[in-house]
C-alpha positions in Angstrom: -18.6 -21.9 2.1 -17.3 -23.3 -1.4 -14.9 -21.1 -3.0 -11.8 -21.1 -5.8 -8.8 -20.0 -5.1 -5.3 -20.4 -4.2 -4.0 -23.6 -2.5 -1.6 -24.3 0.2 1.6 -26.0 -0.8 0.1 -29.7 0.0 -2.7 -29.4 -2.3 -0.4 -28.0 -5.3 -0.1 -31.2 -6.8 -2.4 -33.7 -8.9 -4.7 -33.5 -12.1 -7.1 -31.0 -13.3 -6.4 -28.8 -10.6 -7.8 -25.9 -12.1 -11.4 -27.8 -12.4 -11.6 -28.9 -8.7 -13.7 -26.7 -5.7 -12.8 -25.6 -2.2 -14.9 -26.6 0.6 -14.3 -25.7 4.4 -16.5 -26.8 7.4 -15.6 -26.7 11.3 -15.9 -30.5 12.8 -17.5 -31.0 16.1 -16.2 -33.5 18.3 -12.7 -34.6 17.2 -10.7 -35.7 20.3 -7.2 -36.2 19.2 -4.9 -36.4 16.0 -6.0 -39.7 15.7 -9.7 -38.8 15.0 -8.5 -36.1 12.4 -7.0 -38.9 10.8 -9.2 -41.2 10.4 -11.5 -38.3 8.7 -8.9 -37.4 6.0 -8.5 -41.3 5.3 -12.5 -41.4 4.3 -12.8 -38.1 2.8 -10.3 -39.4 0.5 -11.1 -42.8 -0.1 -13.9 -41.1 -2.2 -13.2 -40.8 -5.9 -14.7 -37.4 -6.1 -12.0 -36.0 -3.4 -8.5 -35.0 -4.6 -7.5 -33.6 -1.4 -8.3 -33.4 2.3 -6.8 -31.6 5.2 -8.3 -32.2 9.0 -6.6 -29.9 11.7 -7.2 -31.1 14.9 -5.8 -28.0 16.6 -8.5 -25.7 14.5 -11.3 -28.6 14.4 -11.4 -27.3 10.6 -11.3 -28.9 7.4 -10.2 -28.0 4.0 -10.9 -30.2 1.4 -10.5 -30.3 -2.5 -13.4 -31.8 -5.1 -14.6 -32.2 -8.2 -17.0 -29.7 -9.2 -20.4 -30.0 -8.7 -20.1 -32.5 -5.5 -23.7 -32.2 -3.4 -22.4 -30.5 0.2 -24.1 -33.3 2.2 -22.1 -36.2 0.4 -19.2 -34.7 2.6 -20.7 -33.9 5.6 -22.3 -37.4 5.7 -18.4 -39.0 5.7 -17.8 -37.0 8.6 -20.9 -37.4 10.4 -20.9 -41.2 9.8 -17.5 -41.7 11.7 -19.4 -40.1 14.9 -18.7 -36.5 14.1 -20.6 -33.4 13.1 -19.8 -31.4 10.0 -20.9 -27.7 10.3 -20.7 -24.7 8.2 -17.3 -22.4 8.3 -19.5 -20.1 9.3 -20.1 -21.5 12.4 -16.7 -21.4 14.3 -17.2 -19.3 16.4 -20.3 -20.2 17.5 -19.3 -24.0 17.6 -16.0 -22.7 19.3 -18.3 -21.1 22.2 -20.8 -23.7 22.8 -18.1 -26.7 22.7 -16.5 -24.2 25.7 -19.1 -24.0 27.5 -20.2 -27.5 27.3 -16.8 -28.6 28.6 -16.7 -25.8 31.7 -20.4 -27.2 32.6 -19.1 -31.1 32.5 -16.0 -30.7 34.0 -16.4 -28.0 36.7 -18.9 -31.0 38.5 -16.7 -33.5 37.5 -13.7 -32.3 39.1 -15.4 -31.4 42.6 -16.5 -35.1 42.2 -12.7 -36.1 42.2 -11.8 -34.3 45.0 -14.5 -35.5 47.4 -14.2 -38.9 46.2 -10.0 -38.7 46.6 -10.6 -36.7 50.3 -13.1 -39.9 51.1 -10.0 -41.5 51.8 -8.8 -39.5 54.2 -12.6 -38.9 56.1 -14.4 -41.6 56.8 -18.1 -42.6 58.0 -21.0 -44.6 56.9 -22.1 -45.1 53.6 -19.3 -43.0 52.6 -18.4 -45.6 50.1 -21.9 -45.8 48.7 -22.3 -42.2 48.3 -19.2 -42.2 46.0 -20.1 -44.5 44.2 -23.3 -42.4 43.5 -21.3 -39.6 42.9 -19.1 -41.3 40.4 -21.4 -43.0 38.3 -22.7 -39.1 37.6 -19.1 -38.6 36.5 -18.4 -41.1 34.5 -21.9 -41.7 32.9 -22.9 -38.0 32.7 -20.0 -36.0 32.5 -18.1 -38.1 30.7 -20.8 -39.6 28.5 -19.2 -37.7 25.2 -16.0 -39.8 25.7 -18.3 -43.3 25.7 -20.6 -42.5 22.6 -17.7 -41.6 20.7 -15.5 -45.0 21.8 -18.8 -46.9 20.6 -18.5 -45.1 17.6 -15.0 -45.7 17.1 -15.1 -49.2 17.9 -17.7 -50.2 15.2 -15.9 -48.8 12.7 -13.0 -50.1 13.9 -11.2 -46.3 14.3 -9.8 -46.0 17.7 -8.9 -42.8 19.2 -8.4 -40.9 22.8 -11.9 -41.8 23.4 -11.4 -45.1 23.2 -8.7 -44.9 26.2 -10.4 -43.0 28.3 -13.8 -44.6 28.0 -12.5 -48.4 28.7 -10.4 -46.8 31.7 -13.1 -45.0 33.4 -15.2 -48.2 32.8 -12.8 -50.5 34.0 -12.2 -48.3 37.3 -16.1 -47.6 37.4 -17.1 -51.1 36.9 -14.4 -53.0 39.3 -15.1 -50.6 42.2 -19.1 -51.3 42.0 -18.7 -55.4 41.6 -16.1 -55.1 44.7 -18.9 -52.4 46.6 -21.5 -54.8 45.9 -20.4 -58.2 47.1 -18.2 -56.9 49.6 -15.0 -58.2 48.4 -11.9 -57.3 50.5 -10.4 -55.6 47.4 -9.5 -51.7 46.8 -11.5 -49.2 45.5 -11.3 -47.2 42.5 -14.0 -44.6 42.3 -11.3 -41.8 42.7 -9.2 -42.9 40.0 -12.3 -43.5 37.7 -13.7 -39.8 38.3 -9.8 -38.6 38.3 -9.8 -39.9 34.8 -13.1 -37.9 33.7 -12.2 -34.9 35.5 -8.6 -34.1 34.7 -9.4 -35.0 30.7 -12.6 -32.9 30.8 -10.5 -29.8 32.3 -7.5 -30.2 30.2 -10.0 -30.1 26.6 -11.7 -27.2 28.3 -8.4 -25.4 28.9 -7.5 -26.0 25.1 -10.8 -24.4 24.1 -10.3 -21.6 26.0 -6.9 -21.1 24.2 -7.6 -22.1 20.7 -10.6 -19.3 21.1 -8.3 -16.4 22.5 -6.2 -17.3 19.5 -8.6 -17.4 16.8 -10.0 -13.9 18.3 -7.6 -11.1 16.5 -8.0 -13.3 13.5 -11.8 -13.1 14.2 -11.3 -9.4 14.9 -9.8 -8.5 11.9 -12.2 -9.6 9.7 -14.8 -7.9 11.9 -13.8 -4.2 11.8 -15.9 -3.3 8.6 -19.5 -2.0 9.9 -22.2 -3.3 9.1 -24.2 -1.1 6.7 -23.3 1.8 4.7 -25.4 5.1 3.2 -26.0 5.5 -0.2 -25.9 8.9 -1.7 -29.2 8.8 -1.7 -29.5 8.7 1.7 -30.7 4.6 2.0 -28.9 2.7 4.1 -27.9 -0.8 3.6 -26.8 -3.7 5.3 -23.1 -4.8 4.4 -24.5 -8.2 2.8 -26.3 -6.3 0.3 -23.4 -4.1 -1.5 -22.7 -5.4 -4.7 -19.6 -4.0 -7.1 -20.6 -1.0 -7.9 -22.5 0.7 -5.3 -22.1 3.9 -4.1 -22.4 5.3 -0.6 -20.6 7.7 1.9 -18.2 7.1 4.2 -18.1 10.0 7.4 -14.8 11.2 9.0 -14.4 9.0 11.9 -16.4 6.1 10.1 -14.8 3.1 9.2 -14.9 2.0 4.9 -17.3 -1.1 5.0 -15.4 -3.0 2.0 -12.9 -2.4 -1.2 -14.2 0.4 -2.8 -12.8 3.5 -5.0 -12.4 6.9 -3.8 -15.2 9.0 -6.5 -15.2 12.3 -4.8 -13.3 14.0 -1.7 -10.1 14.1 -0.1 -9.4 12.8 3.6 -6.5 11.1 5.8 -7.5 6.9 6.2 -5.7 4.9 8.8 -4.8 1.7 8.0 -3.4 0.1 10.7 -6.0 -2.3 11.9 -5.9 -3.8 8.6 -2.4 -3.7 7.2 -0.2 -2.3 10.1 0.6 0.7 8.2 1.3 2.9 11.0 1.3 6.1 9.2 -2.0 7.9 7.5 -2.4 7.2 4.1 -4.3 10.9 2.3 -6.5 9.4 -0.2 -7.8 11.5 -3.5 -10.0 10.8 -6.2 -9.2 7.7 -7.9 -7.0 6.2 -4.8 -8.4 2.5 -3.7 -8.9 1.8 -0.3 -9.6 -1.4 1.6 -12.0 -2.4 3.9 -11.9 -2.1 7.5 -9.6 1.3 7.1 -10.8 4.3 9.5 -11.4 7.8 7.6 -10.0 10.7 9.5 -11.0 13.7 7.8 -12.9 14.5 5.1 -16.2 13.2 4.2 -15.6 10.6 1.3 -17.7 8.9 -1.9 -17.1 5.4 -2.8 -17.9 3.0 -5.0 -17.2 -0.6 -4.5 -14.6 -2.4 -5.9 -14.9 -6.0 -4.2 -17.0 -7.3 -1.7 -17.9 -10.9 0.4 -15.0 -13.2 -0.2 -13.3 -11.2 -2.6 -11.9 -7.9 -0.5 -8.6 -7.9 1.0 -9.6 -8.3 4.4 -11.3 -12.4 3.5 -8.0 -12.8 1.3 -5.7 -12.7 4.3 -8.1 -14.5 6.6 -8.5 -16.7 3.6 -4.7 -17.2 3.5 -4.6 -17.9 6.9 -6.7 -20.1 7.4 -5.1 -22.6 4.3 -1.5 -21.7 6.0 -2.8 -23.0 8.9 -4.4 -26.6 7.4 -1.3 -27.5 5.7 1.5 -29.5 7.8 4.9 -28.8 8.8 7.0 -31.5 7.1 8.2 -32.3 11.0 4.4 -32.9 11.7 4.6 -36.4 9.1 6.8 -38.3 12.2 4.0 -37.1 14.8 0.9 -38.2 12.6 2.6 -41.7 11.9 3.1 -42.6 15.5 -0.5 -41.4 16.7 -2.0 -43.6 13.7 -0.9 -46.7 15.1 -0.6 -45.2 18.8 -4.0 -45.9 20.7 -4.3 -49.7 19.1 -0.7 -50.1 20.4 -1.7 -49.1 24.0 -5.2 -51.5 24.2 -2.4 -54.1 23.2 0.2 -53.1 25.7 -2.4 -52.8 28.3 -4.3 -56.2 28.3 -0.7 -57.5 28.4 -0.4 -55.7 31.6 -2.9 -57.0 32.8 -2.4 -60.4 32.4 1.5 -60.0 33.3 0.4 -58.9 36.6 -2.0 -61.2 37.7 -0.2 -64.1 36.3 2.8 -62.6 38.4 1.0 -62.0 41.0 -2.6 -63.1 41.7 -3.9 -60.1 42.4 -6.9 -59.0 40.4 -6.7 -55.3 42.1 -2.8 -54.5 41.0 -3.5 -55.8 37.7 -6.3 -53.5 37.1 -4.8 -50.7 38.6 -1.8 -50.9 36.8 -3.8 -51.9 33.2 -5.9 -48.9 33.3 -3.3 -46.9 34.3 -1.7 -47.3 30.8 -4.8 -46.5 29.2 -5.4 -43.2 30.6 -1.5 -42.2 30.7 -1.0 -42.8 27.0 -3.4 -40.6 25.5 -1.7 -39.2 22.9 -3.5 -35.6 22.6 -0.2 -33.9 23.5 1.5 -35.6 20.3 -1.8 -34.6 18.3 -1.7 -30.9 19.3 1.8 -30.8 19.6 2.6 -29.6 15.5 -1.1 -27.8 14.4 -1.2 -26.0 18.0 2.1 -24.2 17.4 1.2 -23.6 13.3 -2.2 -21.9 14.3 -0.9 -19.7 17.0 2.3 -18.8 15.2 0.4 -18.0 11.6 -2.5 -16.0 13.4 0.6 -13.9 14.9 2.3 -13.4 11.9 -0.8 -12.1 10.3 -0.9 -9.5 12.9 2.4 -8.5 12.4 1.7 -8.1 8.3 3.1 -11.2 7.3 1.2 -14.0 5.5 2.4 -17.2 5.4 1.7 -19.6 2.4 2.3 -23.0 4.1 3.7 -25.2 7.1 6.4 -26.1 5.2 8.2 -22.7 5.0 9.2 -23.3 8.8 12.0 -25.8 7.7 13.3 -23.3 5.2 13.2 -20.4 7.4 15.3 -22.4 9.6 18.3 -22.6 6.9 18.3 -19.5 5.5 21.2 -17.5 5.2 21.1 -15.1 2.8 18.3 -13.2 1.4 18.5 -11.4 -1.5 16.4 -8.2 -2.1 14.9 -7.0 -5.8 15.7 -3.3 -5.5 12.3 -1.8 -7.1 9.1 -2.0 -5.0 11.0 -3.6 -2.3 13.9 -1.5 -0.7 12.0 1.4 -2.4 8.6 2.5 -3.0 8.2 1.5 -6.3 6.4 4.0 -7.4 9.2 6.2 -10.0 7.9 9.7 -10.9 9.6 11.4 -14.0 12.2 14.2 -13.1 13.1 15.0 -16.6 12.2 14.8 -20.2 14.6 15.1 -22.9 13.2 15.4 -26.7 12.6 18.1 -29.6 10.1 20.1 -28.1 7.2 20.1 -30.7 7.0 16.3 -30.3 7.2 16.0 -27.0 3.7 16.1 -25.3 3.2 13.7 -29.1 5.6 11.1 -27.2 4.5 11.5 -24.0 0.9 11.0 -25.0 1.6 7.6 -27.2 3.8 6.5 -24.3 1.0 7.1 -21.3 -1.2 5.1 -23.6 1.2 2.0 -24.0 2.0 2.3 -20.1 -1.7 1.9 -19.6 -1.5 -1.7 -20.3 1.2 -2.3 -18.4 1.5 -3.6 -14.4 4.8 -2.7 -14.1 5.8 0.3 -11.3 7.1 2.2 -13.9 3.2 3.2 -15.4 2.9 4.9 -12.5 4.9 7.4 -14.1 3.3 8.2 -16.6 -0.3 8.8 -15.1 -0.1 12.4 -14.7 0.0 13.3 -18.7 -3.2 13.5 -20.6 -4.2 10.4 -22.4 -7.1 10.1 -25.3 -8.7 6.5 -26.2 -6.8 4.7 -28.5 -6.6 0.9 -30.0 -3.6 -0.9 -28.8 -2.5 -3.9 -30.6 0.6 -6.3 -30.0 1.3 -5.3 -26.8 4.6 -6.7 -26.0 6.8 -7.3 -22.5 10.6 -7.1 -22.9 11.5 -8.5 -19.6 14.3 -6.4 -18.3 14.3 -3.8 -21.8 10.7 -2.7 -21.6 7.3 -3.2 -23.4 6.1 -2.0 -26.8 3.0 -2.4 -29.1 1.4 -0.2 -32.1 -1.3 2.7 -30.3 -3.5 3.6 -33.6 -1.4 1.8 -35.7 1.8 3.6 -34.5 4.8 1.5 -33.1 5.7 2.6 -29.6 8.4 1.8 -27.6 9.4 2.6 -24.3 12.4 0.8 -22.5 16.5 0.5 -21.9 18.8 1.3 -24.4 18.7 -2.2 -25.9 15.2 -2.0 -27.0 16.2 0.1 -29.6 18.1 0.2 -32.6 19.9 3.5 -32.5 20.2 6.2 -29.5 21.1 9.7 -30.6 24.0 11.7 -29.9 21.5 13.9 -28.3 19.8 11.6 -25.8 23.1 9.7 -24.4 24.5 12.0 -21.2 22.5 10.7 -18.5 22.8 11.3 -14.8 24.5 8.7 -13.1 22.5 8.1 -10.0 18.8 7.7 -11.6 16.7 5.4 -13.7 16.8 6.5 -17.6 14.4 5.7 -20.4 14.1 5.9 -23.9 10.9 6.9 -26.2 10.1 5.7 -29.6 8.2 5.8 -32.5 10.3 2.4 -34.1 13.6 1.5 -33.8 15.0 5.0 -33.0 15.0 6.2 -29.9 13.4 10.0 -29.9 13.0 11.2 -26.2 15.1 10.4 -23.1 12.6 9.9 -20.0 14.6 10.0 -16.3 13.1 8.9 -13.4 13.6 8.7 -9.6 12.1 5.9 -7.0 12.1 7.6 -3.2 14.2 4.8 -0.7 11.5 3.5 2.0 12.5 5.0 5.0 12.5 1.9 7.1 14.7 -0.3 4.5 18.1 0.5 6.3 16.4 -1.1 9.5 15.4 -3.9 7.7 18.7 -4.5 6.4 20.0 -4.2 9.8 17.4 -6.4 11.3 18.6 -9.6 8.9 22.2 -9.0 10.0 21.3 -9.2 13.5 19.7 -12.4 12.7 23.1 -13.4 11.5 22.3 -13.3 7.9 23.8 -12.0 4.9 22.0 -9.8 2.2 22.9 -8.8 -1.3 20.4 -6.1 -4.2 19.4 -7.1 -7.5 18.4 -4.6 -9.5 17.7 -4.2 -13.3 18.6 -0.2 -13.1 22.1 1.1 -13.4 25.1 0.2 -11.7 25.6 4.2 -9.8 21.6 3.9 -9.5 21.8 0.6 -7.6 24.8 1.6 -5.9 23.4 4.6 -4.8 20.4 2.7 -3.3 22.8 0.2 -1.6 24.5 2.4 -0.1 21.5 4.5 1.3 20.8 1.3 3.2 23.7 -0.5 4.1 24.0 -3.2 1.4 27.6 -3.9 0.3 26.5 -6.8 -2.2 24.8 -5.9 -5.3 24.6 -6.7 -8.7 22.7 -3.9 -11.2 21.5 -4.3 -15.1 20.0 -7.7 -14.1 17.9 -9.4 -16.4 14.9 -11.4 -14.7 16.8 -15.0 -16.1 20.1 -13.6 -14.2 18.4 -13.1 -11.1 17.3 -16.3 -11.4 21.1 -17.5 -11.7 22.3 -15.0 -9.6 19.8 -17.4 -6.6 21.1 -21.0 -8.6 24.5 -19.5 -8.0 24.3 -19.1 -4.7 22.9 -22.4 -3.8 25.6 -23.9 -5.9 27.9 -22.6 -3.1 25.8 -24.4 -0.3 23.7 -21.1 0.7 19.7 -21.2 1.8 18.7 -18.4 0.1 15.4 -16.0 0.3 14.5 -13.7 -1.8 12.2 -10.8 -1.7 10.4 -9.4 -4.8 7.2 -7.7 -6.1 7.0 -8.2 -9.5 6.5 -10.4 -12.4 10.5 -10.0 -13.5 10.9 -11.4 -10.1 8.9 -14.3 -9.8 11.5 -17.1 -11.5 13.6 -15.9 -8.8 11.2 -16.2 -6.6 10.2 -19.8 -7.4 14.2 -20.8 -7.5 14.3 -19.5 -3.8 14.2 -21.7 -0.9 12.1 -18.7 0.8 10.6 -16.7 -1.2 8.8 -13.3 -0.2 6.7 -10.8 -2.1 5.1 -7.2 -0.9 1.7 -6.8 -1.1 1.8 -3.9 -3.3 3.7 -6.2 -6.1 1.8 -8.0 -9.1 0.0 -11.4 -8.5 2.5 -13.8 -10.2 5.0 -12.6 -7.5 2.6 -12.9 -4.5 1.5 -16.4 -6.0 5.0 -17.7 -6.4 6.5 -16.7 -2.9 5.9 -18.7 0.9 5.6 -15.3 2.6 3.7 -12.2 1.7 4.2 -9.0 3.6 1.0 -7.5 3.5 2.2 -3.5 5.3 4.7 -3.2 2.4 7.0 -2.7 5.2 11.0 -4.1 4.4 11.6 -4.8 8.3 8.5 -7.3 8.5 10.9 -9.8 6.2 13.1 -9.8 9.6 10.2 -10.5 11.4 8.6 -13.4 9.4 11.8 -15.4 9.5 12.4 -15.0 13.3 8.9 -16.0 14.2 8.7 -18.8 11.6 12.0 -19.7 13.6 10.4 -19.6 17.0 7.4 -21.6 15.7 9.5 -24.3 14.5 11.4 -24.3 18.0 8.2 -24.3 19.6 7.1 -27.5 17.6 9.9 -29.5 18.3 10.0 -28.5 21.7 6.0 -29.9 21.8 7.0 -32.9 20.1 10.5 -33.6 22.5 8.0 -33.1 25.4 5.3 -35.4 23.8 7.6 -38.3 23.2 9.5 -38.0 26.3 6.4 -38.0 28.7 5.2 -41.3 26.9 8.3 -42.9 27.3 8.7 -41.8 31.0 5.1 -42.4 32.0 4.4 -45.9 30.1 7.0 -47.6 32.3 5.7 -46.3 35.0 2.3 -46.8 34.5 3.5 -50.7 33.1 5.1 -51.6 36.6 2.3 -50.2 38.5 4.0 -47.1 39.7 1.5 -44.8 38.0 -2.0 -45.0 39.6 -5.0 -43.7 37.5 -5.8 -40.3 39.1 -1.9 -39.8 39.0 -2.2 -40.8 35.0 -5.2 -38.7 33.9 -3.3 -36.0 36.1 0.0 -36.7 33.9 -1.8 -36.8 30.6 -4.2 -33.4 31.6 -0.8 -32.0 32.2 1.3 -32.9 29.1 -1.6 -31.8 26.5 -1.6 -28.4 29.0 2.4 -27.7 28.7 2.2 -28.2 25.0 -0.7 -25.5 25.2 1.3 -23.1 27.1 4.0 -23.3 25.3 2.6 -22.9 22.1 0.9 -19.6 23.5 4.0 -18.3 23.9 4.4 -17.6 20.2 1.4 -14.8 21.1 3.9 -13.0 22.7 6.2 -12.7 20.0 7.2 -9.2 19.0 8.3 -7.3 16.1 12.0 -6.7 16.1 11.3 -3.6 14.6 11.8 -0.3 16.9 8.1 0.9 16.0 6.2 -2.3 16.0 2.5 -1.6 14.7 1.1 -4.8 16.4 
């Protein structure tokens, strides 16, 4: 439940960030924005907090500490406000039960309504006595949750939708039994007061059944790894008990029960449950695979590289599930009004109250019309309105391969017009092979050998290259990065480099014809260049697409690339690029970005490796591949987790939707508060017509954040 990690964008900020922990737990029985609120505000009132995020939407919390802060001093904030902090662990499990508790409450409650509504319509003796019977179960059973937590709220002085609700069934509930009892020649309210119950109790069960259908391919991806694995002894263990290291056997058509390394045998794995890799991956001795992928063929040894919290299936649910506690800068107007909303509305109705009967006399009106406020101002729709939308849309994007750093990308995706690709390990594979070697031929395997060792240290693509040539032990001191000219260091005392042209002193005669349309480096022992390395970098076959995705989103794209100008050019033209720029150092990809937004353009750029990352961190957007180096995937706001070029296309347009989607939730929020108040002021708005409104509004905000479900790939071959 306590990890470290990586933070969302609203946590990026403050002292000693590096000495603080990460604690999650689900919250039991928030009821609006309102309440999430209020259990920030405490959680961080406490000196040992830096940093607290409440999502109302996901009934989750993500919270920043010192180190070393006991579990229950949290849990005791929250559960001293009237709510119940659980462990992470238990979301799905809270998620069901807080389901089914609403279905059994408001199923009862709502047949309730309608008999006590058609009661005016049929009538006999007693009738009125056996609704009030029947409403006093509604409102003091079924809505009994909304009453202990206004109590709550009131003593501490925190009010919330429970507070509305609660005094307006009570009012309703309370008027209609004084009138029953002395026979006063005065209306009835029993149907409004079971109305209110009803129609609330429905519309939270209605959210819980669609925050659950959501949360399930989340759920389901971190669910495909089995249970237990074999040994190669033969013992079988459960999943909990692999530790790094372990050994066991995975059968073709068994699925690989966490991050492991392939030891002996060769097979076909499919990845597409995990990563959206639609093609098989063939897997070898010495090839990594992740959890949760299906092998197809041959029977296969692991050992395990990562397991619990560390494999790459908890990273991306782990990256989810911060995306989805941060807030959409858009979300800061919604949370301000809801603060001081439900205070407002006790305000605003005691004055209606008291306008009305001083108007007119009548006690009845001026109850009706007083608890009609209450009800139709709830302001769950505002609440949901922002977090709904973020959940939905990040749990999408993670099925389409796209993870998404933050809430506040959504405002940049929106701008951008241009995005700017890093040509290696982006538009192709990244993964160079050598095609030729040019040196004296008695020290060439000498070269090659020194140069495999050097590369060993190195993250860059370009080791990738070398892998294939035998390599002995050696000691490697001052291992150096040239960014943009290469790396170089001293293996057993030997000076090695291996780069561009202008990591070296002097290039022979002999070494200086090069082919015009692939990658060329040089080999050294010193500052003399003594073998000539080419290489070649295979053009994914879906980056044309992708290119012609992002101009059918209307946006313009231009290649960076440090390789040669024909080299690039080649590439660009492969794909359909007409703006590129080759022989770029990573500081002038960096300007080449400034540049751009000098001239008023929202630029994105998309990289995947540590050249790339100022870039990166210049960009408004910035986007890394899975497959690239850390420092790129920590700098960038998206990371595209199948490798694939076309799901860039596919990130913007949905963080475009999901933004639509949120001010469309918002516009519909505001708008049915300041159509309905009115109404509900002058007494047009009865109760059961209120809670009916209110159910209603938190119910098209639902609906219309589901939409972003349905949001497809733009891609021909979509994998999800």
């Amino acid at each position: 439940m306590i990890a470290n990690g990586n933070y969302p964008d609203f946590m990026a900020s403050g002292p000693h960030l590096a000495n603080v922990e990460r604690t999650q737990f689900v919250i039991e029985g928030m009821s609006c924005a309102a309440c999430a609120a209020k259990i920030e505000e405490a959680l961080e009132a406490q000196e040992t907090v830096q940093s607290a995020r409440v999502n109302f939407a996901t009934s989750t919390s993500l919270i920043l500490h010192e180190p070393d802060v006991p579990l229950r001093n949290l849990t005791e904030i929250v559960d001293s406000l009237g709510f119940r902090a659980l462990p992470e662990s238990d979301r799905q499990s809270v998620q069901a039960s807080s389901e089914a508790a609403l279905r059994r409450r408001a199923i009862p409650a709502l047949v309730i309504a309608l008999f006590a509504m058609l009661s005016m319509f049929v009538r006999f003796p007693a009738i009125d006595w056996i609704i009030a019977a029947l409403t006093t179960v509604s409102v003091w059973w079924a809505g009994w949750g909304f009453h202990r937590s206004a109590k709550i709220q009131i003593a501490r002085r925190s009010l919330a939708m429970d507070t509305l609700i609660s005094l307006g069934a009570i009012a309703a509930w309370s008027w209609s039994v004084a009138v029953l009892a002395i026979g006063a020649d005065q209306g009835l309210h029993f149907g409004g007061a079971s109305s209110i119950i009803a129609f609330v109790l429905l519309g939270k069960w209605w959210e819980a059944r669609a925050l659950k259908t959501s949360g399930d391919a989340l759920e389901s991806l971190a669910q495909i790894t089995p249970d237990h694995v074999q040994l190669t002894n033969g013992e079988i263990l459960r999943l909990d008990q692999i530790v790094v290291g372990t050994e066991f056997i995975v059968a073709p058509g068994e699925r690989i029960a966490t991050d492991s390394e392939v030891l002996q045998g060769h097979s076909e794995v499919d990845a597409s449950q995990s990563t959206g890799e639609t093609s098989l991956i063939e897997v070898s001795p010495g090839s990594l695979v992740s959890g949760g992928f299906l092998n197809c063929s041959g029977a296969l040894t692991l050992r395990a590289t990562a397991v619990g919290n560390d494999t790459h299936l908890a990273r991306i649910a782990q990256l989810v599930e911060e995306a989805q506690s941060t807030r959409a800068p858009i979300q800061r107007i919604a949370d301000q009004v809801a603060a001081k909303f439900v205070p407002a509305v006790i305000l605003i109705s005691v004055g209606t109250f008291f306008t009305h009967w001083l108007a007119t006399g009548i006690t009845d009106n001026a109850l009706i019309a007083s608890v009609a406020v209450l009800v139709v101002s709830c302001p769950c729709s505002l609440g949901l309105a922002t977090p709904l939308a973020i959940f939905v849309g990040t749990g999408r994007a993670a099925q389409l391969g796209v993870m998404v750093a933050g809430a506040h990308i959504l405002d940049s995706s929106k701008a951008i017009d241009t995005v700017v690709f890093d040509k290696t390990g982006t538009i192709t594979k990244g993964t160079p092979f050598i095609t030729d070697v040019l040196a004296p031929n008695e020290s060439k395997l000498t070269l090659l050998t020194l140069a495999t060792e050097l590369e060993s240290r190195s993250g860059h693509p370009i080791a990738q290259a070398f892998k294939f040539f035998p390599s002995t032990p050696s000691e490697i001191q001052d291992f150096t990065m040239h960014p943009g000219k290469g790396i170089s260091g001293l293996v057993n005392g030997i000076e090695v480099r291996i780069g561009k042209a202008e990591l070296f002193d002097r290039i022979p005669q002999t070494l200086t014809a090069s082919s015009s349309q692939e990658s060329i480096l040089f080999i050294g022992r010193g500052s003399i260049a003594e073998a000539k390395v080419t290489l070649g970098d295979e053009v994914r076959t879906t980056s044309a697409e992708a290119i012609e995705l992002l101009r059918q989103l209307k946006l313009e794209v231009a290649l960076l690339s440090g390789d040669s100008y024909q080299e690039t050019r080649n590439v660009a033209d492969k794909v359909g690029i007409l703006n590129f720029k080759a022989d770029v150092l990573p500081e002038d990809k960096h300007r080449f970005i400034s540049d751009l937004q000098s001239e008023g353009k929202c630029v994105a750029m998309v990289g995947d490796g540590i050249n790339d990352t100022p870039a990166l961190a210049a960009s408004d957007l910035g986007i890394a591949l899975q497959s690239g180096t850390a420092a790129a995937q920590r700098a960038a706001d998206l990371t595209i987790i199948t490798n694939d070029p076309r799901a860039v296309a596919d990130g913007i347009a949905l963080s475009r939707k999901t933004l639509r989607v949120i001010k469309t939730n918002l516009v519909w929020a505001f708008s049915y508060n300041l159509i309905a108040m009115p109404l509900a002021i002058t007494g047009l708005l009865r109760p059961t017509h209120a809670a009916f409104a209110m159910a209603l509004s938190s119910l098209l905000v639902v609906t219309n954040s589901l939409s972003l479900r349905r949001f497809t790939s733009l891609s021909s071959e979509s994998p999800a």
